[in-house]
C-alpha positions, -999 to +999 in steps of 0.1 A: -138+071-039-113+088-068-137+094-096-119+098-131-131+110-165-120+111-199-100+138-216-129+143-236-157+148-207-139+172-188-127+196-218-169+192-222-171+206-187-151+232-194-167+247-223-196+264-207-170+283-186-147+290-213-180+303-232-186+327-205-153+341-201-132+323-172-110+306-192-082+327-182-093+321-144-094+285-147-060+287-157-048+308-129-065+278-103-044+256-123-014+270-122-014+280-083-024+247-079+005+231-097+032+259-087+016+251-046+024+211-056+060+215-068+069+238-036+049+215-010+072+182-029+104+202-026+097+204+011+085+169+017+118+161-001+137+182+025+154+205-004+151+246-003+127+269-021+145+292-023+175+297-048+158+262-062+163+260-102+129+250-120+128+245-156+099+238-175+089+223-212+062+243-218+041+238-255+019+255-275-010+250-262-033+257-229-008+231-209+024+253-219+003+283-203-006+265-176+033+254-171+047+286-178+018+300-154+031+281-126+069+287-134+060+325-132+047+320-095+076+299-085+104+331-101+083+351-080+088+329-048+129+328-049+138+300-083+151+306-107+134+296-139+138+286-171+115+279-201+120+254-229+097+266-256+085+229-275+075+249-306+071+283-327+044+291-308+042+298-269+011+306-250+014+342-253+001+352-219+019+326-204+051+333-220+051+371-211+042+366-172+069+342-172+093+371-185+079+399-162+087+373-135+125+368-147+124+337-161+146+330-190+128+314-223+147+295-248+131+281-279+143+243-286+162+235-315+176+200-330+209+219-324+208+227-287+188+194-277+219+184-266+228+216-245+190+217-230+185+187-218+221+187-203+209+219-185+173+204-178+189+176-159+210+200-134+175+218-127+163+211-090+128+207-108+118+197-141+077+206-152+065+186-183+040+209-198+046+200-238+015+181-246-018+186-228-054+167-228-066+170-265-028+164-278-034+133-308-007+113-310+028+111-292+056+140-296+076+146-325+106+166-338+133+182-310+108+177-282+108+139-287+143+141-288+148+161-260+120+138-238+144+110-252+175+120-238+160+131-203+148+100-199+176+080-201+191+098-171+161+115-153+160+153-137+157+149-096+120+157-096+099+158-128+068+169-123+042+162-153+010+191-162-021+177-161-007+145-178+028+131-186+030+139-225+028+114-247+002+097-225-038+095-238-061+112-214-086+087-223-072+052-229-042+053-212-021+045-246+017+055-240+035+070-272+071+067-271+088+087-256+073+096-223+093+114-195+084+092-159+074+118-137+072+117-100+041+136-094+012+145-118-006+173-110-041+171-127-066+195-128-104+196-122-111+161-126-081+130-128-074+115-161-089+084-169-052+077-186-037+078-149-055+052-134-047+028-156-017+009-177+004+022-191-003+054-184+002+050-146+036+036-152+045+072-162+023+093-139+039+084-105+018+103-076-013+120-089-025+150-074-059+168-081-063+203-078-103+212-080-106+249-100-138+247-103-154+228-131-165+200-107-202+199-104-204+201-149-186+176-151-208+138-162-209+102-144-174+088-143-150+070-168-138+052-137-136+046-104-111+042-078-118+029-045-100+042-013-093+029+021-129+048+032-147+030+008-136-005+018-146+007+057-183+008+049-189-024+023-171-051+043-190-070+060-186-069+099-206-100+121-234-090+139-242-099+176-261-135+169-240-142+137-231-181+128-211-195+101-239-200+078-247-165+076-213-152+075-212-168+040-202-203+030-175-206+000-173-238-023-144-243-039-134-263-065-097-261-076-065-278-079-051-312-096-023-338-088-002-316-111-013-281-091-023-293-056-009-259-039-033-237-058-063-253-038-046-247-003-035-213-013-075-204-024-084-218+007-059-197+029-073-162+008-111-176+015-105-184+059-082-151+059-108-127+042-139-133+070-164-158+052-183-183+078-170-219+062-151-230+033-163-265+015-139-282-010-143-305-039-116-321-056-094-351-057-086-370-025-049-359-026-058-325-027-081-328-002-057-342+022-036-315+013-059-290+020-073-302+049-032-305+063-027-273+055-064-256+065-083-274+094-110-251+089-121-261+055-149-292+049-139-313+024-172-321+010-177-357-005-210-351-023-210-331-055-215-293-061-256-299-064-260-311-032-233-285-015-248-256+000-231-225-006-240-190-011-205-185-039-183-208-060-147-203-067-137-221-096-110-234-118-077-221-096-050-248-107-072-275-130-051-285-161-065-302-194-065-337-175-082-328-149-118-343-159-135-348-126-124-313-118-140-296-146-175-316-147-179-303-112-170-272-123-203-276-151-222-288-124-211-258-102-221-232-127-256-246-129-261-238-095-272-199-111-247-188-076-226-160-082-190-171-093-158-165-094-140-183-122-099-184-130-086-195-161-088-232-153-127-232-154-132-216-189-133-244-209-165-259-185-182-228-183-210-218-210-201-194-236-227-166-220-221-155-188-237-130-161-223-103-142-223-122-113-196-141-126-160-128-124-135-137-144-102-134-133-076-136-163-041-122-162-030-103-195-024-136-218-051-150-203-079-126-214-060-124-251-068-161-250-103-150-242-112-124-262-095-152-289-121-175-279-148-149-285-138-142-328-120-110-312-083-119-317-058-099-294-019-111-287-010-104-252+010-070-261-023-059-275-038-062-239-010-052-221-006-017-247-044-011-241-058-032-209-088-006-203-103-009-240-094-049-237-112-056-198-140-037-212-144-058-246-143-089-227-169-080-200-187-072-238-182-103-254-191-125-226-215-111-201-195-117-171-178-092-147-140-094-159-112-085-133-076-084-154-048-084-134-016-067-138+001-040-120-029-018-120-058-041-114-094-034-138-123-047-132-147-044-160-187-046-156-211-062-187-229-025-185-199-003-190-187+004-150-147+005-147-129+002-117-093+006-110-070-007-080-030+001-079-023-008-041-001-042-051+036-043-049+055-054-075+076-078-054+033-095-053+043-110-089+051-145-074+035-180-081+002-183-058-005-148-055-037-145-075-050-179-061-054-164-028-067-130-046-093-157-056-101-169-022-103-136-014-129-130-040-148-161-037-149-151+001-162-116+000-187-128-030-204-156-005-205-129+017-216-096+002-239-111-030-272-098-010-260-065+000-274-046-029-287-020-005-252-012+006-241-005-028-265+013-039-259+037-005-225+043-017-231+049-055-227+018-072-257+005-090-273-033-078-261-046-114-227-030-109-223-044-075-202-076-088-175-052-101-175-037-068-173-066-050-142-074-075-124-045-068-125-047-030-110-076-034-081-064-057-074-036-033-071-061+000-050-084-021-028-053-030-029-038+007-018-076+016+010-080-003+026-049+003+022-051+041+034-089+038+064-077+016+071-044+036+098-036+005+114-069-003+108-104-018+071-122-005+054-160-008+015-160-014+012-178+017+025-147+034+003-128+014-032-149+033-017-144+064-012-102+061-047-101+054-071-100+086-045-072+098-055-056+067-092-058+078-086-050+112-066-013+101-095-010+076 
């Protein structure tokens, strides 16, 4: 699991070292670390070391030492180096073992921004080291101009100190301009800002080099969960396992107008491992679905007399759907966990749980939040989506999951997770009706395996959000095997998934 904190928490980590006099050690870790990083991605890249041109942007403060640090190592290793000095002020150290090295400093102008960032684009590597951690605000003066120009026609490798600049440590918030990089090499802990929009957008790759403030640093911002973690929650049947234990979904989704989003719930739901599916909807749909998914029961009797362990509600009901919606009412009575698109909000009470996940995309939760007295366009969200998922959860009670290129899943009691393993070719019509099935599957079959959770670090109450952002990484892991680099259907989407569970 990728733990990630806040700007804030990890320069509260530091400051019992700093106070004992290894600053200028944990500086030295970070700089090997970075100056190891650029070599290791020039190799990967199959370009030489050696004779290699490296130029870095290197500010005032401890993220210009750190750059011109690590631009010192690489002089010392064959490149040649040059230093763009961002302001009056250089790290002093920094800037004199970058000279003893044989780099070559230049102090930016308005005059030579032109002439620089000319030069900065012929450089085999460019490191952004102008704004660090604690920076307020966005850059200003020749070194916005100079980020401006550079990236309108990017360097061949730009690889960003601790954080792109311009990019909030904490939130994520992007202040134009910010130079894309290719690799972020972060130190000690990762940024909360890189593991979520619109930060990531700029961060490319993130690497963490540990140099040793690790065991003072708090709980996390944020979590992040990988490949291993997925391994041990999802559920595997055991020797004298039925159907009924391997968790039974009930569904309730799709209209005459959206018929399709019912089958394509479905297909997620059968392809994610739950025992049965039961349906409830209009007898077109049915027929649809039961065309297009043998497996399912289409279940005549209403959602009080349907035994299920989850619901997944809402996926393609309009305003005229009626019947739809009063058996969504009747659904949320049950007190079963839930997962609940957009279609279901208007039948659902105003207070939630945690055990229900909502499921908006960016316009979606503005809508919500709007519902709630909290008024938010949809560029609001999309500037800020980690300060938005976790007003939501706030507001209503409910575990929110917001959509979007990085995925967020939100918990009532503060826990954040983050999943980026989608593709953007996944941004087709359908796609998050199966990431619904796929939810609504792995809540019928995970909602009494607080045990499990709690073994791996995630509290009982927190489980929901976990449950959530499983979900969002097989969904992502899905859709990029499905679209292997080009144009995908959801359909194909449901049917990349039990290879997904069979590598994991």
């Amino acid at each position: 699991m990728i733990s990630a904190y806040t700007g804030t928490q990890v320069r509260e980590a530091e400051k019992p070292l700093l106070g004992s006099g290894t600053g200028a050690a944990l500086m030295q870790r970070a700089a090997y670390g970075l100056a190891n990083a650029v070599v290791r991605e020039l190799l990967r890249r199959g370009q030489r070391r050696y004779g290699a041109s490296v130029t870095v942007l290197a500010g005032k403060g401890n993220n210009g030492g750190d750059g011109l640090f690590a631009a010192a190592l690489l002089a010392g290793r064959g490149m040649s180096a040059t230093a763009v000095l961002t302001s009056a002020d250089a790290h002093p150290e920094g800037l004199a073992a970058f000279e003893k090295a044989g780099g070559r400093a230049v102090r930016l102008t308005a005059e030579n921004v032109p002439e620089l960032s000319a030069a900065a684009r012929r450089a085999d590597v460019l490191i952004d080291a102008v704004l660090g951690t604690g920076a307020q605000g966005g850059l200003r003066g020749p070194a916005a101009a100079l980020i401006r120009e550079l990236a309108r026609s990017r360097p061949r490798l730009v690889v960003a100190c601790d954080i792109p600049s311009g990019v909030d440590a904490d939130t994520g918030k992007a202040q134009a301009p910010v130079l894309p990089a290719d690799l972020t090499v972060t130190f000690g802990a990762t940024k909360t800002g890189l593991l979520t929009d619109p930060g990531a957008d700029f961060s490319g790759r993130v690497q963490l080099v540990p140099i040793g403030i690790e065991t003072h640093l708090p709980e996390p911002d944020l979590r992040r969960l990988v490949a291993d973690d997925l391994a041990r929650l999802l559920p595997r049947p055991e020797r004298r396992s039925h159907k009924y234990s391997r968790g039974v979904l009930g569904i309730v989704a799709g209209s005459e107008r959206y018929p399709g989003a019912a089958v394509l719930a479905c297909q997620g739901a059968l392809a994610s491992g739950v025992g049965m599916v039961r349906y409830l909807g209009p007898p077109g749909v049915a027929d649809l679905v039961r065309r297009a998914c043998p497996e399912v029961v289409c279940a005549p009797e209403g959602p009080a007399d349907t035994h299920v362990q989850a619901w997944l509600l809402g996926p393609g009901l309009d305003d005229g759907a009626s019947e739809q919606l009063e058996r969504v009412r009747e659904a949320a009575a049950t007190g079963l966990p839930i997962v609940a698109d957009a279609g279901a909000l208007p039948a659902l009470p105003r207070k939630l749980s945690g055990q229900t996940v909502l499921t908006p995309h960016a316009g979606e939760l503005a809508a919500l939040l709007g519902r709630y007295g909290a008024e938010s366009g949809r560029d609001s969200v999309e500037d800020a989506p980690l300060a938005a998922v976790r007003r939501a959860a706030g507001l209503t009670g409910a575990t929110v999951l917001l959509k979007g290129a990085t995925t967020l899943v939100a918990a009532p009691a503060g826990e954040v997770f983050s999943q980026a393993e989608a593709t953007p070719w996944m941004a087709t019509a359908g796609s998050g009706d199966v990431l619904a099935g796929v939810l609504g599957s792995l809540l019928a079959q995970l909602a009494g395996t607080e045990e499990a959770f709690a073994a791996h670090g995630i509290a009982s109450r927190d489980r929901w959000a976990g449950i959530a952002a499983m979900a969002a990484s097989l969904h992502g892991r899905a859709g990029s095997r499905a679209s292997a680099g080009g144009p995908v259907t959801a359909s194909a989407i449901a049917q990349a998934l039990p290879a997904v569970l069979r590598e994991l």
